[in-house]
C-alpha positions as MATLAB code, in Angstrom:
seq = 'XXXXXXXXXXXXXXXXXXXXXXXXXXXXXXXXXXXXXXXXXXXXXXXXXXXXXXXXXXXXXXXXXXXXXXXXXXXXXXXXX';
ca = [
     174.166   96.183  142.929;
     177.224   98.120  141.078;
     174.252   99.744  138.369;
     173.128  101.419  141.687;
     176.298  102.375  143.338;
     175.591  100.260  146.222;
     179.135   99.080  148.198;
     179.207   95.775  148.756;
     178.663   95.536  152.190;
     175.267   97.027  151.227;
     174.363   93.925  149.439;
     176.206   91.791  152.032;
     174.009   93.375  154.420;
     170.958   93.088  152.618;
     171.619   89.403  151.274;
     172.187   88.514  155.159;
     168.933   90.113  156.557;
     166.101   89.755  153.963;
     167.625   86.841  151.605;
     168.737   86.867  147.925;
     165.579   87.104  146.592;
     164.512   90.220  148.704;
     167.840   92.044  147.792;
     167.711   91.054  144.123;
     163.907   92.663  143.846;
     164.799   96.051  145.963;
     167.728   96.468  143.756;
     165.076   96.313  141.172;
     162.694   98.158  142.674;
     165.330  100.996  143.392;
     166.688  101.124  140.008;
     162.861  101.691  138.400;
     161.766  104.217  140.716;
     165.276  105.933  140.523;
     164.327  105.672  136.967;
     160.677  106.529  137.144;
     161.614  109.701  138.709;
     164.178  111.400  137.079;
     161.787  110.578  133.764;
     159.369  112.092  135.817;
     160.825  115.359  137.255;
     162.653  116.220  133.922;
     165.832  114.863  134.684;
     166.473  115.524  138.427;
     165.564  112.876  140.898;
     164.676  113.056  144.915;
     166.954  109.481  145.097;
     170.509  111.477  145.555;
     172.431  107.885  146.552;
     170.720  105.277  145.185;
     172.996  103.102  146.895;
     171.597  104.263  150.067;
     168.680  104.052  149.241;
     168.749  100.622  148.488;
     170.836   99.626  151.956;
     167.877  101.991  153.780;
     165.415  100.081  152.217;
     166.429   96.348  152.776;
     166.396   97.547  156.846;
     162.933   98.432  156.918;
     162.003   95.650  154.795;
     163.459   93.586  157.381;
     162.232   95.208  160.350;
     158.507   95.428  158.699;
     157.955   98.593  157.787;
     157.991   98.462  153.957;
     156.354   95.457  152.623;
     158.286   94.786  149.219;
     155.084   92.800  147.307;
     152.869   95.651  148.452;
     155.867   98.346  146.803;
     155.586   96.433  143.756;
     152.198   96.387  143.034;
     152.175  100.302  143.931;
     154.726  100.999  141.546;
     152.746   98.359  138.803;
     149.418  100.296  139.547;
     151.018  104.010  139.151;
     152.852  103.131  135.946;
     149.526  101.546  134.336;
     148.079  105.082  134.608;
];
């Protein structure tokens, strides 16, 4: 959480609504496609607050929009190429 810049009532939040697990892999996630990108785009990345990021994206894993297995695998499959 703190390698992100995420407050702690962003992992609170998170830990609360998808589980442990769930936060600990879209802290993960968010770090390597924070990471992915600015290797990508020479530096610069579209993540400004990966902190927010992170709290936006444990809400819409809970509500269902973003399935974090199916993220993954996406990520997996465009780093293999």
């Amino acid at each position: 959480r703190a390698s992100l810049g995420a407050h702690e009532s962003a992992w609170a939040e998170a830990v609360e609504e998808i589980g442990t697990v769930r936060a600990a892999i879209a802290v993960i996630y968010t770090l390597q496609l924070y990471e992915d990108d600015v290797a990508k785009n020479g530096g610069e990345s579209r993540i400004k607050n990966p902190g927010g990021y992170f709290r936006a994206l444990a809400r819409m894993v809970k509500t269902g929009k973003i399935d974090l297995a199916v993220e993954l695998l996406a990520m997996r499959r465009r780093r293999m190429a």
